[in-house]
py3Dmol code that shows the C-alpha trace and the ligand (Angstrom):
import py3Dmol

protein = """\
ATOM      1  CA  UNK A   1     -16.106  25.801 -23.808  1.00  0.00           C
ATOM      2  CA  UNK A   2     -13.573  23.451 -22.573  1.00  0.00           C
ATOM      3  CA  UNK A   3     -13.677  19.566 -21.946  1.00  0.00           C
ATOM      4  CA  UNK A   4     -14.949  19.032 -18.653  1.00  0.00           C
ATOM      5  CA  UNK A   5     -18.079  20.547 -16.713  1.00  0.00           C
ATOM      6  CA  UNK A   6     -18.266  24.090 -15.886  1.00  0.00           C
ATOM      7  CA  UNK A   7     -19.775  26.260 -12.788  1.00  0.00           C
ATOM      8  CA  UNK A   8     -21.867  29.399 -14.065  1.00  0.00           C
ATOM      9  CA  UNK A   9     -23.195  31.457 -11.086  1.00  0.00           C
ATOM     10  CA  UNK A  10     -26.600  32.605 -12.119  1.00  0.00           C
ATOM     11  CA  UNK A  11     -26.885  36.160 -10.885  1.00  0.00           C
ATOM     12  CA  UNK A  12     -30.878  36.482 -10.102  1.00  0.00           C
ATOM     13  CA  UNK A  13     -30.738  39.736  -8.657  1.00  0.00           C
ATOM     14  CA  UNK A  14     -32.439  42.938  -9.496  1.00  0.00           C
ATOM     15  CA  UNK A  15     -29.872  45.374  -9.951  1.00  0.00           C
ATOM     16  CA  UNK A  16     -26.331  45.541 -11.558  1.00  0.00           C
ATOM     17  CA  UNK A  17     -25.252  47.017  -8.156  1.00  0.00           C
ATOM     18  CA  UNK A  18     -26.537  44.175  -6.729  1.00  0.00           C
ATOM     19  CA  UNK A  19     -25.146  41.886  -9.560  1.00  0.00           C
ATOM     20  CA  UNK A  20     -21.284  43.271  -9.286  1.00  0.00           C
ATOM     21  CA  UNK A  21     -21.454  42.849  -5.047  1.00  0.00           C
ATOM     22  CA  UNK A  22     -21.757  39.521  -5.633  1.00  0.00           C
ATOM     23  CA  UNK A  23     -19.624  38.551  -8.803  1.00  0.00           C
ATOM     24  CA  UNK A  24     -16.560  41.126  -7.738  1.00  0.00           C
ATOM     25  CA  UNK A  25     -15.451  38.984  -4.911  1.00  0.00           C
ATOM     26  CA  UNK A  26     -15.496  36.376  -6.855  1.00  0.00           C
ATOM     27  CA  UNK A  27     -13.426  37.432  -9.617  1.00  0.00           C
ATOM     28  CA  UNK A  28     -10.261  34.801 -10.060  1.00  0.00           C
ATOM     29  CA  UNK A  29     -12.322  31.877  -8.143  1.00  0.00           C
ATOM     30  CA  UNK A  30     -15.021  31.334 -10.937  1.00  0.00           C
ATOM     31  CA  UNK A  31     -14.857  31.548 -14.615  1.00  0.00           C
ATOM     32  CA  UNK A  32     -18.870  32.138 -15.500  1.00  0.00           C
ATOM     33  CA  UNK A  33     -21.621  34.339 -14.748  1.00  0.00           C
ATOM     34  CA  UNK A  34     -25.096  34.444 -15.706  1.00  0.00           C
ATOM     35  CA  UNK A  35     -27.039  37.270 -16.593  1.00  0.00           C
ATOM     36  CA  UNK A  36     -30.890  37.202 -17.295  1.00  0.00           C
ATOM     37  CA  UNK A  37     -33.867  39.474 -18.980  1.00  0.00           C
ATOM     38  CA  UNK A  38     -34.298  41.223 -15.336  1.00  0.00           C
ATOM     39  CA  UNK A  39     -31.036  42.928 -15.814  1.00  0.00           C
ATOM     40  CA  UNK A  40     -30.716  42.950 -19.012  1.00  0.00           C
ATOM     41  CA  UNK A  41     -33.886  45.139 -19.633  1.00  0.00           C
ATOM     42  CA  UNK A  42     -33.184  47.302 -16.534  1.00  0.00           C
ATOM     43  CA  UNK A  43     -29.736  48.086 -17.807  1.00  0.00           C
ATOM     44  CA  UNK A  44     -29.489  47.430 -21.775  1.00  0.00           C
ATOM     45  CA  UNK A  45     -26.761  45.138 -23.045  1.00  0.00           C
ATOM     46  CA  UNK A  46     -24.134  47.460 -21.908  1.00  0.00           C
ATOM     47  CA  UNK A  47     -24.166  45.080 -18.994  1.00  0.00           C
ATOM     48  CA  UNK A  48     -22.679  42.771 -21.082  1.00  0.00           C
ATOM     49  CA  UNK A  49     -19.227  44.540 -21.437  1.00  0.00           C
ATOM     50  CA  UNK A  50     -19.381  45.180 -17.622  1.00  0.00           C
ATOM     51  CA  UNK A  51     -19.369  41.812 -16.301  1.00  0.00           C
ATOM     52  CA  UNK A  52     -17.333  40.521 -18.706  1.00  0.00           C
ATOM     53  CA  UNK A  53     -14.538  43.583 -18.162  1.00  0.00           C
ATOM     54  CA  UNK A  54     -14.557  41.811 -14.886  1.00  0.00           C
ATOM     55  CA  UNK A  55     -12.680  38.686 -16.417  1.00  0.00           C
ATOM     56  CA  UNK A  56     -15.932  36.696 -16.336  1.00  0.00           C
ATOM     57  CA  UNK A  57     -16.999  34.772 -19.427  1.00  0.00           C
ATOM     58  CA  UNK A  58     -20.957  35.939 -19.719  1.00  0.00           C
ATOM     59  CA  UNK A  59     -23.652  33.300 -20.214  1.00  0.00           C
ATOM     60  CA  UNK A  60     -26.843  35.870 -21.285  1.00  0.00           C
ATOM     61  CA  UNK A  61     -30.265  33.967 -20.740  1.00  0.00           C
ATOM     62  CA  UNK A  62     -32.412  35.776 -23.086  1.00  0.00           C
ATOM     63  CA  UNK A  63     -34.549  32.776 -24.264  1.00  0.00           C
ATOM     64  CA  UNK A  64     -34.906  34.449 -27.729  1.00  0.00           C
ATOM     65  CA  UNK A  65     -37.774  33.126 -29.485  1.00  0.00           C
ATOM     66  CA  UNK A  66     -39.923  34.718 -32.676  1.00  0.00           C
ATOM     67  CA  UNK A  67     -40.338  34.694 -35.979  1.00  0.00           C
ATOM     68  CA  UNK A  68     -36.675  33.443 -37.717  1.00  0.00           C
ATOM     69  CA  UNK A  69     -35.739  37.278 -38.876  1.00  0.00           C
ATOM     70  CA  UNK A  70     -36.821  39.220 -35.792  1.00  0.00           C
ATOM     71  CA  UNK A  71     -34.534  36.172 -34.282  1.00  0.00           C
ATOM     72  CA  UNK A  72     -31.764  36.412 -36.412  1.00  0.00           C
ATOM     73  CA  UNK A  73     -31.878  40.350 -36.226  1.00  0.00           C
ATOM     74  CA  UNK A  74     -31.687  40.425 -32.683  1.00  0.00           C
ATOM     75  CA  UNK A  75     -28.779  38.317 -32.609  1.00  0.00           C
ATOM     76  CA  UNK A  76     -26.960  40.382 -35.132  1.00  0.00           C
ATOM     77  CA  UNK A  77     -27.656  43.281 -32.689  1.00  0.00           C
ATOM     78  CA  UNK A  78     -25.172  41.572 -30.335  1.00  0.00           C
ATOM     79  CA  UNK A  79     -22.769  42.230 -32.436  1.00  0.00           C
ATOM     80  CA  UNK A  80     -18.929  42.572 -30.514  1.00  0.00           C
ATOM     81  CA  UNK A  81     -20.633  42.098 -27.449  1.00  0.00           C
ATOM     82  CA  UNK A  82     -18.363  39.677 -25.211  1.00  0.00           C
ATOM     83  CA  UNK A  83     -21.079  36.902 -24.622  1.00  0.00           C
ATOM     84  CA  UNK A  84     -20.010  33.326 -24.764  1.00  0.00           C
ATOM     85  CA  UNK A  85     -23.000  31.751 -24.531  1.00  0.00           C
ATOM     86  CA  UNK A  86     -26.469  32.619 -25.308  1.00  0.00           C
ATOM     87  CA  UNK A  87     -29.918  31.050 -24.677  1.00  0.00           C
ATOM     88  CA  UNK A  88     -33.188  30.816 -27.234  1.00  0.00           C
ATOM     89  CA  UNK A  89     -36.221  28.351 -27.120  1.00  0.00           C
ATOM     90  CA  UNK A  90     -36.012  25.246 -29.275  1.00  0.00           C
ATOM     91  CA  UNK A  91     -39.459  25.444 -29.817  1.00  0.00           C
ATOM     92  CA  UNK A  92     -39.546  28.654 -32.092  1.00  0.00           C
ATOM     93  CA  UNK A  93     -38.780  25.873 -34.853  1.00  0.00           C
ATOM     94  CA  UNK A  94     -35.620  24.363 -37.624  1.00  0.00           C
ATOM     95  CA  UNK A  95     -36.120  27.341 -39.306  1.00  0.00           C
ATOM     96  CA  UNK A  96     -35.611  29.762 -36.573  1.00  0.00           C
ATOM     97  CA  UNK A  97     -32.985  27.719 -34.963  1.00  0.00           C
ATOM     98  CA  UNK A  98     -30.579  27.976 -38.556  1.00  0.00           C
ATOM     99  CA  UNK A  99     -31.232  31.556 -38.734  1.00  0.00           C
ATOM    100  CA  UNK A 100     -29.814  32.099 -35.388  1.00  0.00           C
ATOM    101  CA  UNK A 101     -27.247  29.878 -36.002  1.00  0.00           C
ATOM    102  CA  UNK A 102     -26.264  31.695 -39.094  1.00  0.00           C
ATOM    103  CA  UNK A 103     -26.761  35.305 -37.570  1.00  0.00           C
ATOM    104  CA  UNK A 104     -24.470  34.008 -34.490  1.00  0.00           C
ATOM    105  CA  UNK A 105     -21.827  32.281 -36.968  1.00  0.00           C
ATOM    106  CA  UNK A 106     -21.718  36.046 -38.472  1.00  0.00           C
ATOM    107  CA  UNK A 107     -21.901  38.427 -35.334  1.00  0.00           C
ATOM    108  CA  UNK A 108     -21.226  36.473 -32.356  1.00  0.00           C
ATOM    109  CA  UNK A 109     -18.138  33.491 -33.869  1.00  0.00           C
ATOM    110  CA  UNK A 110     -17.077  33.230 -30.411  1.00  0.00           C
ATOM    111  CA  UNK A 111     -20.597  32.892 -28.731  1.00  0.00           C
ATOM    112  CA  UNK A 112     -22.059  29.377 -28.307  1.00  0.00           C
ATOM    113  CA  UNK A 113     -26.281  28.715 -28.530  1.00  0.00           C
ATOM    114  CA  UNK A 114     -27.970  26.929 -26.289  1.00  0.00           C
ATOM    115  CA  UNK A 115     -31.391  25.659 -26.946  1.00  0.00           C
ATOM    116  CA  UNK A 116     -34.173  25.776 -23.853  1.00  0.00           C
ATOM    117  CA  UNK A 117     -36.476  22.267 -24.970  1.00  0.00           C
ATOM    118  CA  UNK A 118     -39.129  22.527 -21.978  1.00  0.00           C
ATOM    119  CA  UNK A 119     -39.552  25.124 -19.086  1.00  0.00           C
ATOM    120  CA  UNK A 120     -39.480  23.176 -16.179  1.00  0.00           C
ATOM    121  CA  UNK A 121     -42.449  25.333 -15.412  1.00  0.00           C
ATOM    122  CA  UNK A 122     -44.269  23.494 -17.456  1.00  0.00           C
ATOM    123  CA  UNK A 123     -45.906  20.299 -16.111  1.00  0.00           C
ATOM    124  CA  UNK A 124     -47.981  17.811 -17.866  1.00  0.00           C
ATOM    125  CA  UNK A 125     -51.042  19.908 -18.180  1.00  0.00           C
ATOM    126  CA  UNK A 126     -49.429  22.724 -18.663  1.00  0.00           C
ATOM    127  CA  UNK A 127     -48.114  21.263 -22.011  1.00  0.00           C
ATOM    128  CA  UNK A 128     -52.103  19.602 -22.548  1.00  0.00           C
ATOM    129  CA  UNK A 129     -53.232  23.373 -22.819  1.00  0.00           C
ATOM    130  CA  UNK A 130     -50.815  24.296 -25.463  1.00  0.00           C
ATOM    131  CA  UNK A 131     -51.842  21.390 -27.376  1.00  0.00           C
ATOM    132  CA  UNK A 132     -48.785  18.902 -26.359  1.00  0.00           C
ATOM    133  CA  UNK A 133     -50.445  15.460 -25.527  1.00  0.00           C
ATOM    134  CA  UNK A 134     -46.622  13.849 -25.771  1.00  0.00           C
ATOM    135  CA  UNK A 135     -44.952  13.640 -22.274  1.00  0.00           C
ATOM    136  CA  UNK A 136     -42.797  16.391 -21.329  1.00  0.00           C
ATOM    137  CA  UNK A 137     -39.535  13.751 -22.039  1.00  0.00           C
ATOM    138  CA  UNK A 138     -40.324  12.749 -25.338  1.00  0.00           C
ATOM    139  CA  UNK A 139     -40.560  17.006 -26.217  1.00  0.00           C
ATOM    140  CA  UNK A 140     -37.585  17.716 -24.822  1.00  0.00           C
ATOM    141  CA  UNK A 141     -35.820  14.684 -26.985  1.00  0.00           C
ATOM    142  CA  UNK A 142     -37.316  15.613 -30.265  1.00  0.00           C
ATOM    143  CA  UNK A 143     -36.726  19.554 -29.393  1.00  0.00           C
ATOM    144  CA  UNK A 144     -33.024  18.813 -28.476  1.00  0.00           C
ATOM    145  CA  UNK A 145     -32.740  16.647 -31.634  1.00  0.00           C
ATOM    146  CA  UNK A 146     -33.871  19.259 -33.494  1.00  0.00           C
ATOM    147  CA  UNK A 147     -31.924  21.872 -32.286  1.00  0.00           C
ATOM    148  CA  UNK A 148     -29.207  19.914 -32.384  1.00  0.00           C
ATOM    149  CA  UNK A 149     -29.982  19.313 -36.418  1.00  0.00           C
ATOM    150  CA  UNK A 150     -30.164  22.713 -36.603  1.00  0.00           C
ATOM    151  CA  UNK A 151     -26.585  23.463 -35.587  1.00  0.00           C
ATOM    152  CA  UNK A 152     -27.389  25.071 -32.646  1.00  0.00           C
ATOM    153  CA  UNK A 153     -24.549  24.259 -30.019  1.00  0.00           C
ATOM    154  CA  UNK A 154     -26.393  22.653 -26.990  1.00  0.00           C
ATOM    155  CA  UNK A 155     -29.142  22.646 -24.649  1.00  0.00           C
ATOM    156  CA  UNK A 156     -30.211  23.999 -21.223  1.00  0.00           C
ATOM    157  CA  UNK A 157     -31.671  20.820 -19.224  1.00  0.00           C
ATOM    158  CA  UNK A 158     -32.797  19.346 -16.257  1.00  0.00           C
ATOM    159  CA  UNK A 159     -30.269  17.218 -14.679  1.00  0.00           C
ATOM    160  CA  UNK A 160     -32.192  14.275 -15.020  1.00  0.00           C
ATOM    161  CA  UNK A 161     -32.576  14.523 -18.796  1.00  0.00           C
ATOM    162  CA  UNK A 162     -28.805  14.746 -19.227  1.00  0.00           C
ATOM    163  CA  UNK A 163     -28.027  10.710 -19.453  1.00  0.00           C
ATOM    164  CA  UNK A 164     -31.408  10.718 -22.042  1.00  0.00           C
ATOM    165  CA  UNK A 165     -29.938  13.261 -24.444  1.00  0.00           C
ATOM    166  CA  UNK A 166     -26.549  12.139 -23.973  1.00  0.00           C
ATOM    167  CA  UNK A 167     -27.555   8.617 -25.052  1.00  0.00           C
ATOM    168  CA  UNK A 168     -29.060  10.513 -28.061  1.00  0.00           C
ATOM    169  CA  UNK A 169     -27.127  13.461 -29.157  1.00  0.00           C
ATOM    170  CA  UNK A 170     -23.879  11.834 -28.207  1.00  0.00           C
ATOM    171  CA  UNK A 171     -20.688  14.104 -26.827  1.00  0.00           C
ATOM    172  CA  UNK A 172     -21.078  16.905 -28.834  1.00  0.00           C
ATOM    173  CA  UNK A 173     -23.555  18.945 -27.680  1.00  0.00           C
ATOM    174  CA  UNK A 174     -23.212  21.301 -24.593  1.00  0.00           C
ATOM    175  CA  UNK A 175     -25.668  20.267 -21.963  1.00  0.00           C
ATOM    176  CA  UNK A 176     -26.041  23.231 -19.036  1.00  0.00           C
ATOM    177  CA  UNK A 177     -28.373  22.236 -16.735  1.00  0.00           C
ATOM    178  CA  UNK A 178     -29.777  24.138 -13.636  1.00  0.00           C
ATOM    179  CA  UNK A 179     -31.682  22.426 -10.785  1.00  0.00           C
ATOM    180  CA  UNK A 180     -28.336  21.858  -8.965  1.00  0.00           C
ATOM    181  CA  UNK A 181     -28.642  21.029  -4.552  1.00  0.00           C
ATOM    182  CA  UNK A 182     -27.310  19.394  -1.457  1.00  0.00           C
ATOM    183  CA  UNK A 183     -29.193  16.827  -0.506  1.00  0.00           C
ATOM    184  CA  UNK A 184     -29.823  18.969   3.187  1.00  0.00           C
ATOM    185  CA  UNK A 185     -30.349  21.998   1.462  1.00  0.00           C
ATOM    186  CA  UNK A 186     -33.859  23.613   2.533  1.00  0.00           C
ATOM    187  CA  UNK A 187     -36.457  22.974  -0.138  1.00  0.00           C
ATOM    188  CA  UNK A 188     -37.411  25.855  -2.339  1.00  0.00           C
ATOM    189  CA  UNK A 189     -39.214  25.726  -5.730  1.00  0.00           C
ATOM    190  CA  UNK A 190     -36.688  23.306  -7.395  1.00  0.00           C
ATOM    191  CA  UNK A 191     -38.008  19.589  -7.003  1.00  0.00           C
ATOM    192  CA  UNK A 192     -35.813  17.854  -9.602  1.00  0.00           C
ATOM    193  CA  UNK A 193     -32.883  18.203  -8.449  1.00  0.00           C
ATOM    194  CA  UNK A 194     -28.949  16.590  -8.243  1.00  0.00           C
ATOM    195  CA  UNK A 195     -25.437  17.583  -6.599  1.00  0.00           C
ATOM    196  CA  UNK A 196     -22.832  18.947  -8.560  1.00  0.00           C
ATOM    197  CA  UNK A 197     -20.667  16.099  -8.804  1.00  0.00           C
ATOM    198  CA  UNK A 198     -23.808  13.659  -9.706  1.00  0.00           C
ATOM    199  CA  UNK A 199     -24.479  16.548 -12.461  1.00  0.00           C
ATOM    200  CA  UNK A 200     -20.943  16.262 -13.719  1.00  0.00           C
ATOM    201  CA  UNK A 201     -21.085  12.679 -13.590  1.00  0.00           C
ATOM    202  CA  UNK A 202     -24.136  12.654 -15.565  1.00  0.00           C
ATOM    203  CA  UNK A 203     -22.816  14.520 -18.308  1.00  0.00           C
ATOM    204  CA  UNK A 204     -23.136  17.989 -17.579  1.00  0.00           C
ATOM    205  CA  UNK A 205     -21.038  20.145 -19.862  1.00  0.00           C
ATOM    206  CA  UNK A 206     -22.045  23.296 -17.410  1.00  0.00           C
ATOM    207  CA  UNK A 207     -23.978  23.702 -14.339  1.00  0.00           C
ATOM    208  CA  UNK A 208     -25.816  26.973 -13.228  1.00  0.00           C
ATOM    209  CA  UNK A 209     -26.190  26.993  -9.957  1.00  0.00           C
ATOM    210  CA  UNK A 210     -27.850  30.469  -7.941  1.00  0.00           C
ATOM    211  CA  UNK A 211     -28.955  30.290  -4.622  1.00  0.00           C
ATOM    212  CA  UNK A 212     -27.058  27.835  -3.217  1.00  0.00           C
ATOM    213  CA  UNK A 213     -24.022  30.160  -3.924  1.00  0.00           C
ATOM    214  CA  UNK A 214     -25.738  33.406  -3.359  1.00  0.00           C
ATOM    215  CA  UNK A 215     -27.390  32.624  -0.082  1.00  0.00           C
ATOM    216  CA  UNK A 216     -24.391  30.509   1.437  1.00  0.00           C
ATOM    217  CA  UNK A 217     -22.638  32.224   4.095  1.00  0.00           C
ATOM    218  CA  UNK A 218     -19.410  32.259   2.203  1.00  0.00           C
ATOM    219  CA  UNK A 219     -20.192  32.595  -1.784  1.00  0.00           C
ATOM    220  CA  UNK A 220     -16.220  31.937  -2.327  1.00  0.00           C
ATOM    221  CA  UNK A 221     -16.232  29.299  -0.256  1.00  0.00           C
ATOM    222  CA  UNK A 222     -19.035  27.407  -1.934  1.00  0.00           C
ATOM    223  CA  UNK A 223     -18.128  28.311  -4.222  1.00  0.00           C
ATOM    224  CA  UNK A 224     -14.418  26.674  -4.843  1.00  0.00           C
ATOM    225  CA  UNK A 225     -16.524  23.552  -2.926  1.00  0.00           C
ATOM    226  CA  UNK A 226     -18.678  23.097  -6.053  1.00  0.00           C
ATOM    227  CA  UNK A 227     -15.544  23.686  -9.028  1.00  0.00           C
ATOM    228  CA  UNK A 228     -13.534  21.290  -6.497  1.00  0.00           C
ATOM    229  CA  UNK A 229     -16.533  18.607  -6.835  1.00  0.00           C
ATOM    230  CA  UNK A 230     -17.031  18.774 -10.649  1.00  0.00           C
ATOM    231  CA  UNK A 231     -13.562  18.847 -11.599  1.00  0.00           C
ATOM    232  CA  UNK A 232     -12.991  22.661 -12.740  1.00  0.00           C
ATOM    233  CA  UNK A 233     -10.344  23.195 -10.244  1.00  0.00           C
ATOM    234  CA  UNK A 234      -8.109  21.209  -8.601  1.00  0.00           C
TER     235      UNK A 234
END
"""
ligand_1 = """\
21
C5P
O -31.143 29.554 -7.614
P -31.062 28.378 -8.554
O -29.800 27.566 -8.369
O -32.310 27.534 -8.539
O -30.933 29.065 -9.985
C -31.037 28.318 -11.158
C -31.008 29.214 -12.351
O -31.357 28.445 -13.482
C -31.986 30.371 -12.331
O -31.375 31.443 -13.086
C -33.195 29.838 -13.050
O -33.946 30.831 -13.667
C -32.520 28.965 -14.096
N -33.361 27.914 -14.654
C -33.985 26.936 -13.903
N -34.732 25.975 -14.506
C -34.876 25.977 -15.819
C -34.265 26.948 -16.593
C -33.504 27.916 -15.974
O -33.839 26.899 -12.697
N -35.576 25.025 -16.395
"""
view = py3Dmol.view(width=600, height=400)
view.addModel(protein, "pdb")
view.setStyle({"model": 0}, {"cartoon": {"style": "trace"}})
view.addModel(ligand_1, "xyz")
view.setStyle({"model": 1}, {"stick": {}})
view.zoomTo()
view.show()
C-alpha cells in the first residue's frame, strides 16, 4: 500500500448483484473495495477474482481466527487469489499470528494482514465477561504490539486509537480504521467517530468508510469528496 491514506468502500450488502451495482460505477474513481463474510459465504471466494477483475484492489474482512494450523491452512487456501489485504483477530495469539504470517508470506506475497485488536462491539463489560478486567485501550495496545511482533502488517482501529498506536508502533504499521462521519451526518450505530481528513491527519494509513458512500445521493460524488479530503487524489 502506498504512502499516504487510502479510501476502501466497504460493500455491506447482501448480494454480489447488489455488491457490483454499487462498485461498477465507481470503477476509475476509487482504488479499494471491501468485501466481508456475508458475501463471501453466499458466493465462495470466487468473488474475489470478480471484484478485483473490476480494477479494484480487494480488502477481504474475514477476521480469521483459530487454532494456528486451521489459520495458516485457510490462508494457504487463498492461494492466487487477487486480495491485497486481509483481516484476522489479534487475539487468536503470537503463535497464530506467525503462522499466518508465514502461510501469507508463501501463498498470498502480495497480500498485506491486518490484525482486528478489539471489536468495537465490545464495551467494558463486555470484555469483564470474557475475563478482560484491563480497559478496552490498554488491550488494543498490547494486542497491536503483539501483532505487530508477530510480523503481521497492521491493524484495523478505531480512529481514536490511531495517535495511541502510532505513538507506539511508530510508521510502519498499516492502521485502517472504520468509524469514519460528517459531523451532520444522522446518527446510526457508530458513536466514535472522525472525518476523513481528521482520520488522515491522525495517521490513518486507510479508511473504510460504508454508508456514508452507499447511502449518499451521489456515491461518485462522495465519493471523489472523501479521496479529495485525505489526499488520494488531487
Ligand atoms: O457503514 P460504515 O461506514 O459504518 O461501515 C464501516 C465498516 O467497517 C463496516 O464494514 C463495519 O463492519 C466495519 N467495522 C466497523 N467497526 C469495527 C470494525 C469494522 O465499523 N470495529
Amino acid at each position: 500500500m502506498p504512502k499516504g491514506c487510502q479510501l476502501i468502500l466497504a460493500l455491506d450488502v447482501e448480494t454480489k448483484d447488489e455488491a457490483l451495482a454499487l462498485a461498477k460505477p465507481l470503477a476509475g474513481n476509487l482504488r479499494w473495495v471491501k468485501l466481508g463474510l456475508q458475501l463471501f459465504t453466499r458466493h465462495g471466494p470466487g468473488v474475489v477474482d470478480e471484484f478485483a477483475a473490476l480494477g479494484f484492489q480487494v480488502f477481504l474482512d474475514l477476521k480469521l481466527h483459530d487454532i494456528p494450523n486451521t489459520v495458516a491452512s485457510a490462508i494457504r487456501s487463498l492461494r492466487g487469489r487477487p486480495c491485497s489485504l486481509l483481516t484476522l483477530h489479534a487475539s487468536g495469539g503470537p503463535e497464530m499470528l506467525a503462522r499466518a504470517a508465514e502461510a501469507a508470506r508463501d501463498a498470498l506475497p502480495s497480500c498485506r494482514l491486518l490484525g482486528v485488536t478489539v471489536l468495537t462491539s465490545m464495551d467494558q463489560a463486555q470484555l469483564a465477561a470474557v475475563g478482560i478486567s484491563r480497559s478496552a485501550e490498554s488491550q488494543v495496545q498490547l494486542l497491536g504490539a503483539m501483532a505487530s511482533q508477530a510480523g503481521i502488517d497492521g491493524l484495523v482501529c478505531s480512529p481514536l486509537e490511531l495517535p495511541i498506536l502510532r505513538a507506539s508502533l511508530g510508521t510502519s504499521p498499516l492502521l485502517v480504521t472504520p468509524g469514519i462521519r460528517y459531523p451532520d451526518a444522522k446518527g446510526d450505530d457508530q458513536s466514535r467517530v472522525m472525518t476523513p481528513a481528521q482520520a488522515a491527519a491522525a495517521g490513518a494509513s486507510a479508511i473504510v468508510v460504508g454508508r456514508p458512500i452507499l447511502k449518499d445521493p451521489d456515491p461518485a460524488g462522495m465519493t471523489l469528496r472523501i479521496r479529495r479530503e485525505i489526499g488520494e487524489t488531487a
